[in-house]
C-alpha positions, -999 to 999 in steps of 0.1 A, spaced: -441 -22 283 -426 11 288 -419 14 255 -461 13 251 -465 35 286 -448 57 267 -467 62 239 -493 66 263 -481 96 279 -475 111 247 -511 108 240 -525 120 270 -503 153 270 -482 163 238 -510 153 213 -546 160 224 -548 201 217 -590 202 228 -600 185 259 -630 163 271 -662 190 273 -661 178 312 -636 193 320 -640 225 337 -637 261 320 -624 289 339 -616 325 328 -582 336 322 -572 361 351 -579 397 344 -552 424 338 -543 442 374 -568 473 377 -549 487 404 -551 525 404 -515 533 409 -502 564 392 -491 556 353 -452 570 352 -419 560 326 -388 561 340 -361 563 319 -328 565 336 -317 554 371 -286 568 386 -276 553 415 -245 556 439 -242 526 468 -224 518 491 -219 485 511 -204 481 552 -208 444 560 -197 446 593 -231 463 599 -252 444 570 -258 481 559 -264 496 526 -264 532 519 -279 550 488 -284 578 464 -307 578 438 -316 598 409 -349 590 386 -358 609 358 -397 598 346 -424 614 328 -455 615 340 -484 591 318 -516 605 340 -529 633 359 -523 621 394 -509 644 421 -482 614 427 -460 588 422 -450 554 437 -418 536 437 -410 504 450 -381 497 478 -376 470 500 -394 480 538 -357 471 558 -342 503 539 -354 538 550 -355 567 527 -343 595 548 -344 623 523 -365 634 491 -358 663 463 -376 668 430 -352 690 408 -335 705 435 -373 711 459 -379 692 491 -403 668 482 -429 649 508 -427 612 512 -449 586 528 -432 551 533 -457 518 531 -440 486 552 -469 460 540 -460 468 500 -427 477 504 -434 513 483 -427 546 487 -454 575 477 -442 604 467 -465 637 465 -467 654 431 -495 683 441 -467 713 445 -441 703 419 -443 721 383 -421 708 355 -415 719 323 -396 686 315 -393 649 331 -383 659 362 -356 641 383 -364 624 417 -336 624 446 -337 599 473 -318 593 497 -320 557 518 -304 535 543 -309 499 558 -297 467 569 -300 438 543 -300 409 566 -326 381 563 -351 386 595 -356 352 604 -391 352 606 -397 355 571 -395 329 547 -396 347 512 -370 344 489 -341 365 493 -334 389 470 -311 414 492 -286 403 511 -251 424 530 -233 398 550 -198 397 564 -178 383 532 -203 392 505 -230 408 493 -259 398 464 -287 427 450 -310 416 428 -329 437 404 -362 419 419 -348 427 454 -362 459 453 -325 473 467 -334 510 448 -365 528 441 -380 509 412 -413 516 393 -422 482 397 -411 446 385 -403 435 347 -428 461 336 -406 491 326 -374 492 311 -349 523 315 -310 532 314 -290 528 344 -258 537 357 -244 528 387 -216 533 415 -208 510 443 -180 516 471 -171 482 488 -143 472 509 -109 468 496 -102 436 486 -137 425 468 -147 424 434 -180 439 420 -198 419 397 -230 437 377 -250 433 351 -239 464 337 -206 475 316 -178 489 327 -179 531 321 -154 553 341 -154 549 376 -188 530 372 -208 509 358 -234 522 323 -263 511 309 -257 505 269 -295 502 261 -328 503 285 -334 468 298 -346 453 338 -309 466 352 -295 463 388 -284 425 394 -250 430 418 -230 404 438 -197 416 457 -170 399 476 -137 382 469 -139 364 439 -119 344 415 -131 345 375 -125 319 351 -132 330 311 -146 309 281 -150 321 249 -178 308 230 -186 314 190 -215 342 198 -206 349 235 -180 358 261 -187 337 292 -167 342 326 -181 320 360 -166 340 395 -168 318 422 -163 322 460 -156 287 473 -166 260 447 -136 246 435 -117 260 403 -120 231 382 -162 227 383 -158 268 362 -148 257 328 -167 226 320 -204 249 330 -189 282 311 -183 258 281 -218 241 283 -231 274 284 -215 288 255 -233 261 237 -261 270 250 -261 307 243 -249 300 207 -281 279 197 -305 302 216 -288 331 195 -291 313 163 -324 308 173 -341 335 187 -319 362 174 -285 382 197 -293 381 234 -297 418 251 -260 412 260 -231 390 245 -214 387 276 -226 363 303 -217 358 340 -222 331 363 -219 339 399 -216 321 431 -234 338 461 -234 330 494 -270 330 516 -295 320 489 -325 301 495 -334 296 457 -319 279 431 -304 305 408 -319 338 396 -312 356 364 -306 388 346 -291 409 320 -260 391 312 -257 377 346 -266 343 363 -269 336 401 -261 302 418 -261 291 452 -228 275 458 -248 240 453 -254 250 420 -213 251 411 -200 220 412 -189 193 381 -219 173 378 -246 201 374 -281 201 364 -281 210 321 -316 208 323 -321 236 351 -288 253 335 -308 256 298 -334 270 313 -319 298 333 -301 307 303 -333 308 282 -341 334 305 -315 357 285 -344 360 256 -377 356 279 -379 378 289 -348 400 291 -351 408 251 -390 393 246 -413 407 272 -450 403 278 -476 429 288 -486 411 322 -460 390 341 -490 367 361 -512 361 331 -490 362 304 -460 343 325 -469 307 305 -449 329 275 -419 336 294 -418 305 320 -431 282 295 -412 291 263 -380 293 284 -388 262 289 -399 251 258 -363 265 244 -348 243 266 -364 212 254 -356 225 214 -320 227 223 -315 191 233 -338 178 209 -313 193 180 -276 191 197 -281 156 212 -287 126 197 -326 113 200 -318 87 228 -296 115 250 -330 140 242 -354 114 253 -349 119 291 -352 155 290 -382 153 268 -400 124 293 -390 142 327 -409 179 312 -435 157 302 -439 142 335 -434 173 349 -464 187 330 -486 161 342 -476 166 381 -508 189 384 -548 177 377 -567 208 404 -590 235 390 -563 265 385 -557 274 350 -525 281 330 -530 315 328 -538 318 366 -512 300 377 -488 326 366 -499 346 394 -486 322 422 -453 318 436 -426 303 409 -417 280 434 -444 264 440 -449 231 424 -482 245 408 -466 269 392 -436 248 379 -464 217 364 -486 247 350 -471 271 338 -431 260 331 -439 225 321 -471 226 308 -466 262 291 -435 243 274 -465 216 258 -486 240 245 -457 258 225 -448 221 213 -484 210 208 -493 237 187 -457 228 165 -479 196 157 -510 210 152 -500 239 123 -469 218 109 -431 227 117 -433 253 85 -458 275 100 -441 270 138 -410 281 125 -428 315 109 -445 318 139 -415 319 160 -399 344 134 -427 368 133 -429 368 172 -393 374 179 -395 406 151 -427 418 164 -418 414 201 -382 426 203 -392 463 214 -433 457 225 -445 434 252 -459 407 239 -500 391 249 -515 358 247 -543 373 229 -518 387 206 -499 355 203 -533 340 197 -539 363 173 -504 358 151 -511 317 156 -542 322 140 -534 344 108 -501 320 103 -524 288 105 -548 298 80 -577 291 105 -592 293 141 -571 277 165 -594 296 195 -604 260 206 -566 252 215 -559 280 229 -594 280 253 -588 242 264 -554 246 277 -552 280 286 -584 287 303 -593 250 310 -584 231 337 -574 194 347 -555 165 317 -573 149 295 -589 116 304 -585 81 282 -586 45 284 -561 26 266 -558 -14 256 -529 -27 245 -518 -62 224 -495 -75 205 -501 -86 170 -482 -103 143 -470 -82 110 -451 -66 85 -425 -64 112 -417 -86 134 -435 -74 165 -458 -45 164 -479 -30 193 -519 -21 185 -539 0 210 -572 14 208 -579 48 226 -616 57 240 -628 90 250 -659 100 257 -662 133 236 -655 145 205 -616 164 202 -596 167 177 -557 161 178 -523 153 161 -508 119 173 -472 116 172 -463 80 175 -432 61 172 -416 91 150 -447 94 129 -472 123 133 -509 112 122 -543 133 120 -571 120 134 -607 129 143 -625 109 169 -660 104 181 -659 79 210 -631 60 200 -602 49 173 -573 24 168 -538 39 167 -508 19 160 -473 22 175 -440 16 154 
């Protein structure tokens, strides 16, 4: 019987690429029209530094952008707790207004002239304690024994989230005794930048650092209480890890990755360039490899393959992390150790039948269990949907052409959709529109008996659906092409 529940699952999810007609359409979410003023930054320089006693950050920063627009200014995020107390533009007192419901920071263009990108000073203080009647996620946090920054936390004046990349270097004081922990390299008295990229992931305090070396990858977990024996046995699974994704998808935007313990968190990890982030509930010797995969996944999408909008275009980052996830235990474990993984996603996938699209999905939290079904779990399916639907040859060039393509320039689902088609040799609009701008699972009914044969036992079923769809059925290892109107008999090895 489960062996035939199975089966069924399969072909409600993994192998029915155009829905039932009655299920309802809705239009992918449009691109954000806000009129905020176009600028590229490309470097940050930024010296920190961190008193826990107090909570308190204090910082300098320098931005050198170029204006894309006419507008008489420009607008930087930074998170609301931290004040900017002072603002130059190359050398010239510059105004400021500063927005608490947005967390941004205007500042006015109209008197400046430049004759190059000019460079923005600020200067900012704060304390970085949770205020305990919020319940976002924490993404900036000073406490007494250490200290975390993520590059999401909005810690230093950014020109918004995963949407421009820019050189960084960086200088943090912190008491004597910690340990700094970045995702940047070593350079001087600092920490550099070796290529523009989402930078300024940090977590201080007193660490300890165990190293593994892996065949394409220099690993190191620093931990603050977890014990010292849980380090090795998660660095080594992740050197695995980051050697298939490398063979893969091609070198990871850096070759050396840490895992880091930080104290405070009310999320189960975070990522960045090179760097990892784990409550202390996340170190320990029987962790999750399935939530472990797919934080590292994260190395590649979207740290080296970005897309053009983070909420409509998330299914490609989300979803093909985990959809990388799934491809690595399907080829390094044997078929019976992959199944589990496999059946959990696709249960996962399943979790959510209401009226929101992929695509619009990607605009809700990423905690959310919406967003997890829709857009991680489900995103995953389409990716291995459309592998049955244009044959593993033309998958495999797909993937090739988008990791060329998309190393350098944001990537679309329109211009995925695009690639997919011109690989296929055909219009594969009709998949696309079904799962990413439809809404709801497919709908069958199923019967089930035994029959005597060839083998010794085999199961028959007969699947019934009320419209027309077309789909590839895989099926007890087989794969099978069918077209139905109304209904058909399958088989199951």
């Amino acid at each position: 019987m489960t062996k035939v529940l199975n089966a069924f699952f399969c072909l409600l999810l993994l192998c029915a690429p155009l829905l039932a007609q009655s299920r309802t359409r809705q239009p992918a979410a449009q691109e954000d029209q806000s009129d905020r003023p176009k600028i590229d930054v490309e470097s940050y320089s930024v010296e920190i530094t961190l008193t826990p006693e107090q909570h308190q950050l204090a910082g300098k920063a320098d931005i050198r952008f170029k204006q894309l627009d006419r507008q008489n200014y420009a607008v930087f995020d930074l998170d609301r707790r931290l004040r900017v107390e002072k603002a130059s533009i190359n050398g010239g007192e510059a105004r400021f207004r500063q927005f608490d419901v947005d967390s941004t920071v205007e500042i006015d263009l109209s008197n400046q002239q430049f004759n190059n990108n000019p460079v923005l000073h600020i200067e900012y203080s704060g304390t970085l304690n949770p205020e305990p009647d919020r319940h976002e996620a924490i993404l900036a946090k000073v406490s007494d024994e250490s200290a975390f920054l993520l590059y999401a936390g909005k810690w230093f004046p950014t020109n918004g989230l995963y949407r421009d990349t820019a050189d960084m270097r960086l200088k943090v004081t912190v008491p004597a005794g910690w340990t700094l922990v970045t995702d940047l390299a070593k350079s001087g008295d600092g920490y550099a930048s070796t290529q523009p990229s989402y930078w300024g992931t940090v977590a201080a305090g007193k660490y300890n650092t165990t190293n593994v070396k892996s065949e394409k990858a220099d690993i190191s977990v620093s931990t603050l209480k977890a014990a010292a024996d849980v380090a090795s046995p998660m660095a080594e699974a992740v050197g695995k890890m980051f050697d298939f994704y490398t063979q893969k998808f091609g070198p990871p935007p850096s070759a050396n990755f840490r895992i880091v313990e930080v104290e405070g968190a009310n999320w189960p990890s975070q990522w960045s360039v090179g760097m990892l982030l784990l409550p202390s509930t996340g170190i320990r010797k029987d962790f999750d490899p399935d939530a472990l995969a797919y934080s590292v996944a994260h190395q590649w999408f979207p740290m080296k393959f970005a897309v053009k909008d983070p909420s409509t275009d998330a299914w490609m980052v989300d979803g093909l992390a985990q959809f990388a996830t799934l491809l690595y235990f399907e080829k390094t474990l044997a078929p019976v150790e992959a199944q589990p993984h496999i059946h959990t996603a696709l249960v996962k996938a399943l979790g959510y039948e209401g009226n929101t699209t992929v695509r619009q999905a990607g605009g809700l939290d990423k905690e959310t269990p919406e967003y997890r079904a829709l857009v991680q779990y489900r995103g995953a399916y389409i990716f291995r949907m459309l592998q049955w639907v244009i044959g593993e040859e033309n998958f495999d060039k797909l993937l090739a052409r988008y990791t060329q393509q998309f190393q350098n320039t944001p990537a679309s689902t329109e211009a995925f959709e695009k690639m997919a088609n011109e690989i296929a040799g055909g219009d594969l609009n009709y998949f696309f529109d079904q799962w990413l701008n439809g809404t709801g699972v497919p709908e069958f009914k199923t019967t089930w008996h035994r029959q005597a044969g060839p083998r010794p036992v085999q199961n028959a079923g007969r699947i019934s659906n009320s419209d027309r769809w077309r789909a590839r059925v895989r099926a007890g290892g087989s794969c099978r092409s069918y077209q139905r109107n109304g209904r058909e008999d399958g088989t199951e090895a």
